[in-house]
Steps between C-alpha positions, in 0.01 A plus 500: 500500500149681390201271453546508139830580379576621160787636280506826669603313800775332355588763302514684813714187640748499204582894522575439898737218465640695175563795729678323756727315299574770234387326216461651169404246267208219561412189307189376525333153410130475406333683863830617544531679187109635525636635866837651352229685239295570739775719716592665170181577422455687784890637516616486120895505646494331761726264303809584257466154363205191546418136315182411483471136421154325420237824567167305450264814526505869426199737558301167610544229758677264415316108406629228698404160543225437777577280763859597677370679797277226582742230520749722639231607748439150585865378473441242212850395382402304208227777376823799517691242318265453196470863510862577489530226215270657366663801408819365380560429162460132384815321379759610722607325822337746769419236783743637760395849420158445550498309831765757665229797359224273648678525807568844483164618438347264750776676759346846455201527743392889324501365142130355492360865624699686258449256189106570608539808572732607180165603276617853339664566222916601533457809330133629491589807331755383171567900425728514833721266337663756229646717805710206660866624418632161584673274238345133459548212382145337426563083443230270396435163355292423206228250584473517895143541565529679818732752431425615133757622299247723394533735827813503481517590142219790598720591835811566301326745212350658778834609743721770340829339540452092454625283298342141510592154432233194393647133553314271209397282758378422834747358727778763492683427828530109408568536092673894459631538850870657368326762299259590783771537707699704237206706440450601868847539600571690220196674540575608890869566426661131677767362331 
């Protein structure tokens, strides 16, 4: 891993794995979906077919909350945790999810170097975006302060051949999960 990894590096780490399993469509969730646009970006067909769930920044990097590499760094359960609760919409019952993605992000020893490291924008240069000949599906949520629906409202006007979808509220995969999943697999072609 380089000193200070970026989204060239996992773009570059999302077209290897694509190549060796053959795969032609990608969905990617908040970082995940500013690496799938990242690899477009830089090979507009890579893809036939992507979902791009939650972008939180465009042409400039994306805001986060301060603290997470710290207490990941120094392996504070109970700091992660307020973090991750803090990021889930209020109102819902999201205990279990948020200690297993405490867990999870605790159990990934690279994460505090690339969350500190992650400082550039996904797609410095927004004009590369009208070549990308893939067909996506841009999701959002209205009223999630870290990934606005904003961007994604932006990303979509901005790609040639998107279509995009805005849940009215935060929350989406505890109050709307059926239609996500209808979206997505219908989007990607799964029955």
């Amino acid at each position: 891993m380089p000193d200070r990894p970026g989204y060239d590096e996992l773009a570059d780490d999302l077209d290897r794995v694509a190549a060796e399993t053959g795969a032609t469509q990608a969905l990617g969730v908040s970082l995940g979906a500013h690496t799938v646009l990242r690899l477009l970006s830089r090979s507009p067909d890579r893809f036939d077919r992507a979902v791009l769930f939650l972008p939180a920044a465009l042409d400039a990097p994306p805001e986060r909350r301060e603290g997470l590499a710290g207490a990941l760094r120094a392996g504070d359960e109970q700091a992660v945790l307020e973090w991750v609760r803090g990021e889930l919409p209020a109102g819902r019952d999201t205990e279990a999810y948020a200690r297993a993605r405490t867990t999870y992000l605790l159990s990934s020893p690279g994460l505090p170097l690339l969350l500190e490291a992650l400082t550039e924008a996904p797609v410095p240069d927004l004009s590369v975006l009208g070549a990308i000949e893939t067909d996506v599906l841009v999701l959002a949520q209205e009223g999630d302060p870290v990934h606005p629906a904003a961007v994604a409202r932006e990303l979509a006007a901005r790609l040639p051949r998107a279509r995009l979808h805005v849940f009215d509220r935060p929350g989406v995969l505890w109050g709307d999960r059926r239609r996500f999943r209808e979206l997505v697999l219908g989007h990607l072609g799964a029955a």
